[in-house]
C-alpha positions in Angstrom: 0.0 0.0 0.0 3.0 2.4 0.7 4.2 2.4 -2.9 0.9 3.4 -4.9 0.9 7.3 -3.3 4.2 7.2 -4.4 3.4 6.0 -7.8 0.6 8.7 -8.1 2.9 11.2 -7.0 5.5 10.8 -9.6 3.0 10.6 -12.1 1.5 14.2 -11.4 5.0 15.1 -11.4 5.6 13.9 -14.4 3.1 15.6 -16.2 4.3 19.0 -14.4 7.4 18.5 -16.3 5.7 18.3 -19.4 4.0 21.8 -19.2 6.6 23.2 -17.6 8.9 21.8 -20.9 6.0 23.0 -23.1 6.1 26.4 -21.7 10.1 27.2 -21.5 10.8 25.6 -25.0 9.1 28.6 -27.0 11.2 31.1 -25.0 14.0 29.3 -25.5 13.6 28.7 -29.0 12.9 32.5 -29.8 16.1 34.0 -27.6 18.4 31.1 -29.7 16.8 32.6 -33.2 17.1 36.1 -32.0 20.9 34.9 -31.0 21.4 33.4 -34.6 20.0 37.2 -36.5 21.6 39.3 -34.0 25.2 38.0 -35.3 24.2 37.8 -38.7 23.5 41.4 -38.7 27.1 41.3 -36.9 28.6 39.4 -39.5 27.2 41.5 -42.8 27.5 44.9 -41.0 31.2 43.7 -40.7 31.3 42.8 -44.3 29.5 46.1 -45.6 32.5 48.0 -43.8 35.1 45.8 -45.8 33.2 46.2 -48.7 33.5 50.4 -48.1 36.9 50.0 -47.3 38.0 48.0 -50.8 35.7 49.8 -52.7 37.4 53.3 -51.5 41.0 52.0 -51.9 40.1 51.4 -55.5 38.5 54.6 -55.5 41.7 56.8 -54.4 44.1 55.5 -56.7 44.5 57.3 -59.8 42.7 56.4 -63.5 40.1 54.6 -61.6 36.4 55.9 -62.2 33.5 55.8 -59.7 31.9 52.6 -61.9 34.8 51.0 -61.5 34.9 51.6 -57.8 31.4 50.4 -57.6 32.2 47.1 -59.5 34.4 46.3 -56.8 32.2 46.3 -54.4 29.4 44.8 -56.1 32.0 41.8 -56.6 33.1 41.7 -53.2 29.6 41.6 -51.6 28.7 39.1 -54.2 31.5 36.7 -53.3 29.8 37.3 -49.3 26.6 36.3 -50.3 25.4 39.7 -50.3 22.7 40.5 -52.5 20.3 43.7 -52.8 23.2 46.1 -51.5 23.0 49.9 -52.6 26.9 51.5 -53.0 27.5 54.9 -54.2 30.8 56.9 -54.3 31.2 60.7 -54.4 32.7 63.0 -55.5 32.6 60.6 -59.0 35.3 62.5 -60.5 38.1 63.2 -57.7 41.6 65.3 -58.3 44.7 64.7 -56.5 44.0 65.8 -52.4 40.2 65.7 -52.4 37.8 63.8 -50.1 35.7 60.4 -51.7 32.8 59.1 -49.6 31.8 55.7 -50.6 29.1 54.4 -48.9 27.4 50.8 -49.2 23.8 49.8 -47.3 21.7 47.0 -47.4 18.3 46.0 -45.9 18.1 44.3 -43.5 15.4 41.9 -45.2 17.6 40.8 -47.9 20.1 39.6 -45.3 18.2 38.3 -42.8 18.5 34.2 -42.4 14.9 33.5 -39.9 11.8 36.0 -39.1 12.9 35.8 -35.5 13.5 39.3 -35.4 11.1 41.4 -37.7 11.8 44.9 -36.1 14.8 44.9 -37.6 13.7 43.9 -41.2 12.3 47.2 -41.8 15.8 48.6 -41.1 18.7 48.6 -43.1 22.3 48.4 -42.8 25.3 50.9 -44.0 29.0 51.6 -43.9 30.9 55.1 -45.2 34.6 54.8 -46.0 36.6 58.3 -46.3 39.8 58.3 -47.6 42.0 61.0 -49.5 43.0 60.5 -53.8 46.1 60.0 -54.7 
């Protein structure tokens, strides 16, 4: 007679477990998606800035137009596995000593792997590079 309370015990217990288990999973679930986004907005914001970076070392040297400077970086980001990126570079024809912006965004939509995070697919992404021509 001592072991069936026991028995009935556990049993209640067991079931417990299972909504507790039911009710932590989602939560868990969500924080290890958001996890997963958050550094693969990391990741491609890190990319976009090397993307800026080559793009206005091509765009200093001398003979090299602002197309050109753009193909670069629409190369480089494709060989990330960025797609949907906007790059500009200005001024498009520099002289010896001045200033050339180049800047390169990206929504946040076209990079983003799961929906776990949706406020930040109506954001977008962006890097500027200032560097002096030659």
């Amino acid at each position: 007679m001592l072991t069936f309370p026991t028995f009935r015990k556990r049993s209640r217990r067991r079931g417990a477990a299972i909504v507790e288990f039911a009710l932590t999973v989602p939560l868990f679930f969500t924080l290890f998606l958001g996890i997963v986004e958050f550094g693969r907005m990391v990741m491609v914001q890190q990319i976009l800035v090397n993307a800026a970076r080559v793009g206005a070392r091509s765009a200093i040297l001398a003979g090299v137009s602002a197309t050109q400077a753009q193909t670069v970086m629409s190369n480089y980001l494709t060989s990330a596995g960025i797609t949907g990126a906007t790059t500009s570079v200005s001024p498009t024809n520099a002289g010896s000593g001045t200033a050339v912006t180049v800047t390169v965004s990206v929504p946040c939509s076209s990079v983003a792997w799961t929906g776990a995070l949706t406020w930040f697919k109506s954001s977008s992404l962006s890097s500027t590079v200032v560097m002096i021509h030659e």
